[in-house]
C-alpha positions as CSV (number, residue, x, y, z in Angstrom):
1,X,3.4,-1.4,-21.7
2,X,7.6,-0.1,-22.5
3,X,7.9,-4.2,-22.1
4,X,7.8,-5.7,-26.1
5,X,6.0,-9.2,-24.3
6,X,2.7,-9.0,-23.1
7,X,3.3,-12.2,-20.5
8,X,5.5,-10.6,-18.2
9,X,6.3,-7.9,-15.8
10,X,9.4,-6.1,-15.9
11,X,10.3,-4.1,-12.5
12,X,12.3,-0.9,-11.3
13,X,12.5,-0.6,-7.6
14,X,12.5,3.0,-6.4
15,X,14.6,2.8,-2.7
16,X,15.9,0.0,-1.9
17,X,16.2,-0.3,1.7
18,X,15.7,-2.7,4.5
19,X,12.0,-3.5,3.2
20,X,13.7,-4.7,-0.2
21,X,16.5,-7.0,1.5
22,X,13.9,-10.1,2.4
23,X,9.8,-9.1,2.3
24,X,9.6,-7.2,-0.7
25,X,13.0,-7.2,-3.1
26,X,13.4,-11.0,-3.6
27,X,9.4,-11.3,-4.1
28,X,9.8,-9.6,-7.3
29,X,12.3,-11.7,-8.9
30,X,11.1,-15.1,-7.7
31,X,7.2,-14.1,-8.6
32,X,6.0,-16.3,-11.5
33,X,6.0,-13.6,-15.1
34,X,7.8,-10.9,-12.9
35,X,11.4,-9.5,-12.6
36,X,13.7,-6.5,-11.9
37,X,15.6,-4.9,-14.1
38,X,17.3,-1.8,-12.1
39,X,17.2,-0.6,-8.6
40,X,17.3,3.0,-7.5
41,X,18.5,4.4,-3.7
42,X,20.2,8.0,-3.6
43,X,22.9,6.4,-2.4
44,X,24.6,5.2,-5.2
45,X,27.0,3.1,-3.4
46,X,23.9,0.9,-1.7
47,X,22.1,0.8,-4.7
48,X,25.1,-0.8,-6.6
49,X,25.7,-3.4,-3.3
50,X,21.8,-4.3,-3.3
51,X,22.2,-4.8,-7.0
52,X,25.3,-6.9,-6.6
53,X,23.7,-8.8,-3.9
54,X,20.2,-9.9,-5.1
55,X,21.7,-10.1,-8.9
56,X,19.9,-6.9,-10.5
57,X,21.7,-6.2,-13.6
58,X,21.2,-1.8,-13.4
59,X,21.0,0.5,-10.3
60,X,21.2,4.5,-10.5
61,X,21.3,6.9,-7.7
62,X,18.9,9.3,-10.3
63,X,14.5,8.8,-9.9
64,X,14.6,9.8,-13.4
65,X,16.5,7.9,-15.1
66,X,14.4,4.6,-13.9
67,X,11.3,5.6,-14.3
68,X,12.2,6.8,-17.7
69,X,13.9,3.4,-18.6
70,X,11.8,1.9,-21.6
71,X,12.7,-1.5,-20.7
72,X,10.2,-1.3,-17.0
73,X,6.9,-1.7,-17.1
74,X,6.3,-1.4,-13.0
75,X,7.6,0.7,-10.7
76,X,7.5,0.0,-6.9
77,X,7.7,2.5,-4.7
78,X,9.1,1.5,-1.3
79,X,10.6,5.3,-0.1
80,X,9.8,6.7,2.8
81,X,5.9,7.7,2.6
82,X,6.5,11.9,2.4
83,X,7.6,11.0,-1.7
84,X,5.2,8.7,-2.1
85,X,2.5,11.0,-4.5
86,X,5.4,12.9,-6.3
87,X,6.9,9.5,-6.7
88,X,3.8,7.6,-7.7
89,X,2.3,10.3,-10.0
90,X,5.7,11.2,-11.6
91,X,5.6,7.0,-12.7
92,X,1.8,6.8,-13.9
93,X,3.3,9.6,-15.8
94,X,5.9,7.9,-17.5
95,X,3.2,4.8,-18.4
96,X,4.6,2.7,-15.5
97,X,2.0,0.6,-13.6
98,X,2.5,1.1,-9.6
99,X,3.0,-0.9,-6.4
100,X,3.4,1.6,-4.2
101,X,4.3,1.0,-0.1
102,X,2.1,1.5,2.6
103,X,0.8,3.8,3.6
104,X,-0.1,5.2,0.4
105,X,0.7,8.6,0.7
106,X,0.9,11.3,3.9
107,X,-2.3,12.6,3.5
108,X,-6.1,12.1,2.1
109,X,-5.2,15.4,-0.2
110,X,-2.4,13.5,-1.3
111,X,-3.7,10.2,-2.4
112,X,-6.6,12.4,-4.6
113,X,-4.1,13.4,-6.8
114,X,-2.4,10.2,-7.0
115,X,-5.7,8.7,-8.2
116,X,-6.5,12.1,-10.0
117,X,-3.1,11.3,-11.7
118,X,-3.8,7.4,-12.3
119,X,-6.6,7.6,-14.1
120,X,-5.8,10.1,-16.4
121,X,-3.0,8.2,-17.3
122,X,-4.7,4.8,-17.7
123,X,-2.4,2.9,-15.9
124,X,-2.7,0.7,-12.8
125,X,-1.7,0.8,-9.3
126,X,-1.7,-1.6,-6.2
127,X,-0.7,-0.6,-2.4
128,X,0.8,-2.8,-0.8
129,X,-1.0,-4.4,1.9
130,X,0.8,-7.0,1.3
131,X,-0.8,-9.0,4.7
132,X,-4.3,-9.4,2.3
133,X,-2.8,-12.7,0.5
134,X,-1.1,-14.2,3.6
135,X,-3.1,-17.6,4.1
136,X,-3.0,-17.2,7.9
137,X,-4.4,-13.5,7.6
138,X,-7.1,-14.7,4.6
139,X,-7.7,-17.7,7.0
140,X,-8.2,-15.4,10.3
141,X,-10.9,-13.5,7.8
142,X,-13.0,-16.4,7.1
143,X,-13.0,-17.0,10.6
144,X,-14.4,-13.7,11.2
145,X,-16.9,-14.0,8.2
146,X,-17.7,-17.3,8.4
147,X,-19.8,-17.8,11.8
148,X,-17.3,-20.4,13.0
149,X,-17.5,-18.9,16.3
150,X,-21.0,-17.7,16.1
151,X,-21.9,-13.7,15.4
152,X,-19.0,-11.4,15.7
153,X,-19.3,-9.2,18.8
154,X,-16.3,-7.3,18.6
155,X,-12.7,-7.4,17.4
156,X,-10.0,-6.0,20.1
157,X,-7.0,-4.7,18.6
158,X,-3.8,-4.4,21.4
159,X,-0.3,-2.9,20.6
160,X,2.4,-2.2,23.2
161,X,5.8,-1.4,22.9
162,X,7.9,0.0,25.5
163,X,8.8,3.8,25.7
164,X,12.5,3.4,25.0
165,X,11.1,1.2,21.9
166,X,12.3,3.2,18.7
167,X,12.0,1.7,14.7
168,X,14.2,0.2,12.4
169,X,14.4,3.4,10.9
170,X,14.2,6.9,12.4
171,X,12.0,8.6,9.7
172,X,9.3,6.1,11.0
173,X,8.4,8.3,14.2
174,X,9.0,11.8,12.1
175,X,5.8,12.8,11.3
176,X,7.1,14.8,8.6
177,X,8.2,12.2,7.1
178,X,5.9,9.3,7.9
179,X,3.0,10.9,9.0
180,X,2.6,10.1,12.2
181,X,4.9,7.0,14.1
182,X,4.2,3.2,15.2
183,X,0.5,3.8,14.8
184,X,0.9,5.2,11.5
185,X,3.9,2.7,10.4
186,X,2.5,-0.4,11.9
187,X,-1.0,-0.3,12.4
188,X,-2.2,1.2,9.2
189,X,-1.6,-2.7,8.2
190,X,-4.5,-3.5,10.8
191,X,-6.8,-0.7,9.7
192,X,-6.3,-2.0,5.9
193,X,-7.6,-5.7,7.2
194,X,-10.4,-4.6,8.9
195,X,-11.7,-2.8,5.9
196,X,-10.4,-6.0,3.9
197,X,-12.7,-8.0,6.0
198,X,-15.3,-6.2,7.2
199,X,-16.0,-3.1,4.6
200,X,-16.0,0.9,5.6
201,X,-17.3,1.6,8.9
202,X,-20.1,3.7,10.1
203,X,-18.9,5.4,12.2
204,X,-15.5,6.8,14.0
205,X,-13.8,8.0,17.1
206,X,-10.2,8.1,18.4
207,X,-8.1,9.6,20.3
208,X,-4.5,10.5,20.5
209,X,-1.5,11.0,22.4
210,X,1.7,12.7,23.3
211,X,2.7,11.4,26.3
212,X,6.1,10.5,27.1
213,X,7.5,13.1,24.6
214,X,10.2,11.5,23.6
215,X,9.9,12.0,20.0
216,X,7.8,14.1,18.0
217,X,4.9,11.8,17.1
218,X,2.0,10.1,18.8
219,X,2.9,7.6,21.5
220,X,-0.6,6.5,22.3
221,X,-3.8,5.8,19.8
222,X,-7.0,4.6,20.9
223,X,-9.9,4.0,18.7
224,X,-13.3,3.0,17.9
225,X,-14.6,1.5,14.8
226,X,-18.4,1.1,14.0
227,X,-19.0,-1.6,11.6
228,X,-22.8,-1.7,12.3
229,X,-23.3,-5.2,13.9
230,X,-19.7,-4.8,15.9
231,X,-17.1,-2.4,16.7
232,X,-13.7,-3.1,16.6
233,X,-11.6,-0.9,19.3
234,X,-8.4,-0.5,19.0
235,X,-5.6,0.3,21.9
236,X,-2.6,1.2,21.2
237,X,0.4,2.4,23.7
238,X,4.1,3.0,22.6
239,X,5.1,4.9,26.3
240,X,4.6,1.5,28.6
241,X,6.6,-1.0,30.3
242,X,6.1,-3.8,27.9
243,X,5.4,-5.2,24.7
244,X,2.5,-6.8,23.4
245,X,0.5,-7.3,20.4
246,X,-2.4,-8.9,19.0
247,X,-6.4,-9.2,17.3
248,X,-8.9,-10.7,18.9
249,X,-12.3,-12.2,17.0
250,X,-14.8,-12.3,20.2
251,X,-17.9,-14.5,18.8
252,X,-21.2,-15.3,20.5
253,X,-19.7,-18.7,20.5
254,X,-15.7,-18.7,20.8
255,X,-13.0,-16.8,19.9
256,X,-9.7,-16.2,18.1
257,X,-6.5,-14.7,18.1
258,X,-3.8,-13.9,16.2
259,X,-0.4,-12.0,16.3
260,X,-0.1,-9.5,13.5
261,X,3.8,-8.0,13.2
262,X,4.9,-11.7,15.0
263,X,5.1,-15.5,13.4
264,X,1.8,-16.3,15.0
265,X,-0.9,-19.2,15.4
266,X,-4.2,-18.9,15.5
267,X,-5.5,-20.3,18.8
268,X,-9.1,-20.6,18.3
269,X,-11.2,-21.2,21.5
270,X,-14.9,-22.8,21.5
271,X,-17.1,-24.8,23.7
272,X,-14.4,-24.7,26.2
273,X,-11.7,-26.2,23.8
274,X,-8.9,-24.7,22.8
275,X,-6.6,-25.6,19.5
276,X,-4.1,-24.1,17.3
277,X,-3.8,-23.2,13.6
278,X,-0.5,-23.1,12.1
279,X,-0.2,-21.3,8.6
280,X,3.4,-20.5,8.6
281,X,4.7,-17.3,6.5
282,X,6.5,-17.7,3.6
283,X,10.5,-16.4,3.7
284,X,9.2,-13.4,1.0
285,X,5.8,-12.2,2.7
286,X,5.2,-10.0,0.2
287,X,5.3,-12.9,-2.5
288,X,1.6,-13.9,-2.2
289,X,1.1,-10.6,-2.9
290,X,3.5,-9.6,-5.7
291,X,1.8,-12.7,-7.0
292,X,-1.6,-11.0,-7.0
293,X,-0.5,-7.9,-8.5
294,X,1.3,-9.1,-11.4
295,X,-1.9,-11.1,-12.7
296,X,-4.1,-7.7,-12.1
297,X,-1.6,-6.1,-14.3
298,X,-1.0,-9.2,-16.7
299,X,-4.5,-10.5,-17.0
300,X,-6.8,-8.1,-15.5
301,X,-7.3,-10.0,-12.6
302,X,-9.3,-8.3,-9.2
303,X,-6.8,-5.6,-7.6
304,X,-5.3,-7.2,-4.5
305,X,-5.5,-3.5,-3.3
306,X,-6.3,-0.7,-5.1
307,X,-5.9,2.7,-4.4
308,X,-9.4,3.4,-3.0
309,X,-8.8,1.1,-0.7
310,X,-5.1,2.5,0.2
311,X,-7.0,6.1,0.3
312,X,-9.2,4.5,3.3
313,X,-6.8,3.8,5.5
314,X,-5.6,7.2,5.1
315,X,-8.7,9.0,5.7
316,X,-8.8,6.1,9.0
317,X,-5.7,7.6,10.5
318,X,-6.8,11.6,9.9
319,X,-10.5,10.4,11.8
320,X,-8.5,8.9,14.5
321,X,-5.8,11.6,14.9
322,X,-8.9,14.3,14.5
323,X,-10.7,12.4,17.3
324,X,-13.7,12.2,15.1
């Protein structure tokens, strides 16, 4: 590691954007053995406000001159996702470890070489799925693993936004840019917990839509995931009059469900009874997280995500989008 103590983590934060201002930026300075050194954003003039504002002592408009600061010994990565392999291999590079935003990279071709690149380079990286060490996510998991409401029959995955719906940021529906658009910026979370809970499916179909046209991604995904016993099936519509969102558990014995971009209970429904699980989120979501990566980097704890696992979802989306 560039850092002289071997009992903490010192960070650079390439683009730091709206994710950095409450989930993700804050998470790596109040982490336990982590903090940030300098902040990068080719705007110079944000970069020095966020710096001012969250109390980072360096910011630079320049990728370079970060990741070649010998003072960092992690670099996350929270640019748009069309940088994300030149950004990721270009740090492994420079002997920085890597959290690196979801998803991992635009393509399956792409997240290869990042892994090509990482272990030639002997450094580690994490994606950040950061919805893995939420307790209501982990809790919703045992749920589905557990046989609290009997054998798992299926889980039902519903997303709806309306057509005039558009993201925080534009980039998100540019497929250019983000690879695809709400499926791709959104639900790639969902695809990550499946395989979190459930392993690589069997088997794959989707489908996918252009239907309103009103931007140049996909306005409506619909999918099909075999996981042997179950499927999980996915619907997904951005070109309707309303908004809704949600994962259903259906058991041979009860259900649950769960919100997954909301603050959301679990209601959990058996034997005709009907009750509610409340496992608020902390303000920094990605702080269970951060938490996770920093002992996988400090004491060679499990990988809270690696990039296998990062490279999964990716190769999800291209079935989906393929139809296959």
């Amino acid at each position: 590691m560039a850092n002289k103590t071997t009992d903490h983590i010192c960070w650079g934060i390439l683009g730091c954007g709206d994710v950095c201002e409450v989930k993700s930026g804050p998470a790596l300075q109040k982490a336990g053995r982590s903090s940030v050194r300098i902040v990068m954003r080719r705007d110079g003039a944000k970069a020095a406000d966020y710096a001012r504002r969250h109390g980072v002592a360096h910011w630079t408009d320049d990728a370079d001159t970060l990741l070649t600061d010998p003072e960092i010994d992690a670099v996350y990565i929270a640019t748009p996702p069309s940088t994300h392999a030149d950004y990721a291999i270009r740090a492994v590079q420079a002997g920085k470890h890597v959290l690196l935003e979801k998803p991992m990279a635009l393509t399956v071709a792409e997240c290869d070489a990042v892994i090509a690149a990482q272990k030639s380079t002997g450094r580690k990286l994490c994606v950040a799925y950061y919805r893995r060490a939420l307790p209501r996510f982990e809790h919703f998991r045992q749920i589905a693993q557990s046989g609290e409401i009997g054998a798992l029959r299926m889980v039902e995955i519903r997303h709806f936004l309306p057509t005039e719906a558009r993201p925080d940021q534009p980039w998100k529906i540019d497929p250019a840019i983000g690879g695809g658009g709400f499926f791709t910026d959104m639900q790639t979370h969902t695809l990550d917990w499946l395989g979190h809970a459930f392993g690589a499916p069997v088997a794959v179909r989707g489908l996918r839509k252009f239907q309103a046209g009103a931007y140049a991604a996909e306005d409506l995904v619909s999918y099909i995931l075999d996981f042997d016993g179950f499927p999980a099936m996915g619907l997904c519509a951005y070109a309707v009059d309303h908004r809704e969102e949600g994962v259903t558990l259906h058991g041979s014995e009860g259900s649950a469900q769960m919100g997954f971009f909301r603050p959301s209970a679990i209601t959990l429904t058996r034997a005709g009874e009907t009750k509610e699980v409340e496992l608020p989120d902390p303000p920094h979501v990605h702080q269970p997280f951060v938490e996770r990566v920093v002992a996988h980097l400090l004491d060679d704890a499990p990988n809270p995500c690696s990039a296998d696992a990062g490279r999964q979802v990716n190769a999800l989306v291209e079935r989906i989008f393929a139809g296959i």
